[in-house]
C-alpha positions as CSV (number, residue, x, y, z in Angstrom):
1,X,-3.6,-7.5,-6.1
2,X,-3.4,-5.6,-9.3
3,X,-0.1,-5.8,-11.0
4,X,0.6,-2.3,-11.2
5,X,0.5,-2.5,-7.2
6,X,2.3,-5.3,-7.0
7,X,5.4,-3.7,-8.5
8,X,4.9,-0.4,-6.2
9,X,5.3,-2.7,-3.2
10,X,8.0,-4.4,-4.4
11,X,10.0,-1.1,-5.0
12,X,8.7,0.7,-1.8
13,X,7.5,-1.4,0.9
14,X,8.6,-1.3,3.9
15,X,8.2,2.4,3.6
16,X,5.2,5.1,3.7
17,X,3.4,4.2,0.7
18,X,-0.2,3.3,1.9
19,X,-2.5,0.9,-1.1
20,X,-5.9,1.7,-1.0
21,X,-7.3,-1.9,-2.7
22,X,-10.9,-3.3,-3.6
23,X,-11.3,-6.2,-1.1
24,X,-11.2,-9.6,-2.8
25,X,-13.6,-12.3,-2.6
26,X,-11.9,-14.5,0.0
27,X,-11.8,-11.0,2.1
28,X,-14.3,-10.7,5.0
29,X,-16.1,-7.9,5.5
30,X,-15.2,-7.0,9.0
31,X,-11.5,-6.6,8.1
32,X,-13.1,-3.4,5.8
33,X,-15.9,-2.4,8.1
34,X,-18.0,-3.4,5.7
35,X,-16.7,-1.4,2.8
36,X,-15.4,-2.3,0.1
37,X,-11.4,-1.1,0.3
38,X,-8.9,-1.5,2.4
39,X,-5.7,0.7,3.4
40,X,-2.8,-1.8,3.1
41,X,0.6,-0.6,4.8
42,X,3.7,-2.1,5.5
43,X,5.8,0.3,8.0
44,X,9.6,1.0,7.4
45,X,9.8,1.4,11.4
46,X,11.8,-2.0,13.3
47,X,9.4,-2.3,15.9
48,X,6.4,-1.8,13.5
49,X,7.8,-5.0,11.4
50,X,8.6,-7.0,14.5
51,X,5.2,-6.5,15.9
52,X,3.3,-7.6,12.4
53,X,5.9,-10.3,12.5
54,X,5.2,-11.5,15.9
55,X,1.1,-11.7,15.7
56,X,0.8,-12.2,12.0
57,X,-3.0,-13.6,12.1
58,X,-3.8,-12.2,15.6
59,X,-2.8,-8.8,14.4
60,X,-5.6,-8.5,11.8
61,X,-8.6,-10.2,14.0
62,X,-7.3,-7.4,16.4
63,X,-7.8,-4.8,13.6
64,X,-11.2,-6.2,12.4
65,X,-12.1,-5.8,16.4
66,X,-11.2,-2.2,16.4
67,X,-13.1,-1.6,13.4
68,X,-15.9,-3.3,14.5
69,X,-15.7,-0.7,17.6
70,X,-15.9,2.9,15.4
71,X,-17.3,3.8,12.2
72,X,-15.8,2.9,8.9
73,X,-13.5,5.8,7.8
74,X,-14.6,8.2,5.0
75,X,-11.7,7.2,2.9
């Protein structure tokens, strides 16, 4: 993660600032339907936290499963 991001998440996450990032080496493709960003978000909403707390590595196979199931997103 590029410094200058790291220090935005630092001051604002949790919150609604949403990091649109060039996907790493180590990154697999289907977490970024294939392209090569990702949106990265961390909520300020309780149950939002608890439930990315609870499945941690389950949570992003289920995300590269939904992505798998529509197109990539323009953005």
């Amino acid at each position: 993660m590029p410094a200058t991001a790291r220090l935005l998440t630092e001051r604002l996450w949790p919150g609604p600032l949403t990091l649109v990032l060039r996907r790493g080496p180590r990154g697999p493709l289907e977490a970024t339907g294939g392209l090569k960003t990702a949106a990265v978000r961390v909520p300020d909403n309780p149950v939002a936290l608890v439930l990315l707390s609870a499945f941690g590595r389950r949570y992003r196979r289920f995300v590269r499963q939904v992505l798998r199931l529509g197109q990539p997103h323009d953005s």
